[in-house]
C-alpha positions in Angstrom: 50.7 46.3 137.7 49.3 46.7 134.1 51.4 48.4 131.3 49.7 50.4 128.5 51.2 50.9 125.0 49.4 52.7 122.8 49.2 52.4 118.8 47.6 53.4 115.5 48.1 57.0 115.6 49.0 59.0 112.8 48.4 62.4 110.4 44.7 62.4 108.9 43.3 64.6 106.5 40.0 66.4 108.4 36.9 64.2 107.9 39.3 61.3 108.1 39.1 57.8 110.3 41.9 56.7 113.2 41.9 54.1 115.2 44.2 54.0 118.4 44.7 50.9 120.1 46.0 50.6 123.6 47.6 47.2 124.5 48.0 46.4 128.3 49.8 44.0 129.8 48.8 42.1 133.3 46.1 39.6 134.3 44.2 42.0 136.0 43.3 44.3 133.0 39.7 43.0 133.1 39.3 44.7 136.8 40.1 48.3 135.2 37.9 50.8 133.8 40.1 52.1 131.1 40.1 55.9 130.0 41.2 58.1 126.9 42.7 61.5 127.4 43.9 64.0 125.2 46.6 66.6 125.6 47.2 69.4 123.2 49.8 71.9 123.0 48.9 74.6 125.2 46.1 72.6 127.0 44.9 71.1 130.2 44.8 66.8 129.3 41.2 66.2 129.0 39.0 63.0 129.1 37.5 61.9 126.0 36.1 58.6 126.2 36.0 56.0 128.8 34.6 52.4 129.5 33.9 50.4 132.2 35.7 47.3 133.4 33.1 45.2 131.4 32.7 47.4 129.1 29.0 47.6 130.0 29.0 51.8 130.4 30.5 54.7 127.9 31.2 57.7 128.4 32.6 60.8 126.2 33.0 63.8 125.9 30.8 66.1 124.5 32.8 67.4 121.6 33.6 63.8 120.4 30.1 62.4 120.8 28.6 61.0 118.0 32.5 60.4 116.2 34.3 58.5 118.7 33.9 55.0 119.6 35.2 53.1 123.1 35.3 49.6 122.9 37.3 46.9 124.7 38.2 42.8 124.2 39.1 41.9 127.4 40.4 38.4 126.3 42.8 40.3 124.0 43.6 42.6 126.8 42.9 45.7 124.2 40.8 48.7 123.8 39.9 50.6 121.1 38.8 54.2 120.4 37.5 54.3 116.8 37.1 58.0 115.7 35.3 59.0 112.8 34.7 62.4 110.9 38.1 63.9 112.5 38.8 67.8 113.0 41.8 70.0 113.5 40.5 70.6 117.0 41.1 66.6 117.3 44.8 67.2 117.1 46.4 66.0 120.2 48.7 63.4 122.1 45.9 61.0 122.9 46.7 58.4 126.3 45.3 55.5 127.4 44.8 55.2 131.3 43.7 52.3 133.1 41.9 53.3 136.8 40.8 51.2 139.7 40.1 51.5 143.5 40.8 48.6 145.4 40.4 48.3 149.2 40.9 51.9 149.5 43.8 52.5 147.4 43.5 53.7 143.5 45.3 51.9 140.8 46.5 54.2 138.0 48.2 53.8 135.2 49.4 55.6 131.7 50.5 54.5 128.7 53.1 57.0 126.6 50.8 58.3 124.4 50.5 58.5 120.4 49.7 61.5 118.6 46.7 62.5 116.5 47.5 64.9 113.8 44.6 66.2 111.5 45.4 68.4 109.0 45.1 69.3 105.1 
């Protein structure tokens, strides 16, 4: 069982800087690749960044590429998502997922999201 809480959200002026941090719980977080959606009103959730257990491989999405950063501490049990040169089209609830498949069965979990607002 891990447990995700997410933090650092906020309203940010376009061009701005956030950083969200998710917090998990559980002595198994270092076994999970750990995932950032987005959900805006209106919207399907979307994927925006993710990372891999050992935080060897990223992966975002194109239309954070280049302003979004993934990045993880295992020993803290955190991960980060540092994003740069915000737009309104950022705005969303953003959620931090942790994902694993274990002996056939897949491990899923959400936090309760914290929401991005950027806006002049």
């Amino acid at each position: 069982q891990v447990q995700l809480v997410e933090s650092g959200g906020g309203l940010v002026q376009p061009g701005g800087s956030l950083r969200l941090s998710c917090a998990a719980s559980g002595s198994t977080f270092s076994r999970y690749a750990i995932n950032w959606y987005r959900q805006a009103p209106g919207k399907e959730r979307e994927l925006v960044a993710a990372i891999t257990s050992v935080g060897v491989s990223t992966n975002y999405a194109d239309s954070v590429k280049g302003r979004f950063t993934i990045s993880r501490d295992n020993a803290k049990n955190t991960v980060t998502l540092q994003m740069n040169s915000l737009k309104p089209e950022d705005t969303a609830v953003y959620y931090c997922n942790a994902y694993r498949v274990l002996g056939g069965y897949q491990y899923d979990y959400w936090g309760q999201g914290a929401q991005v607002t950027v806006s002049s």
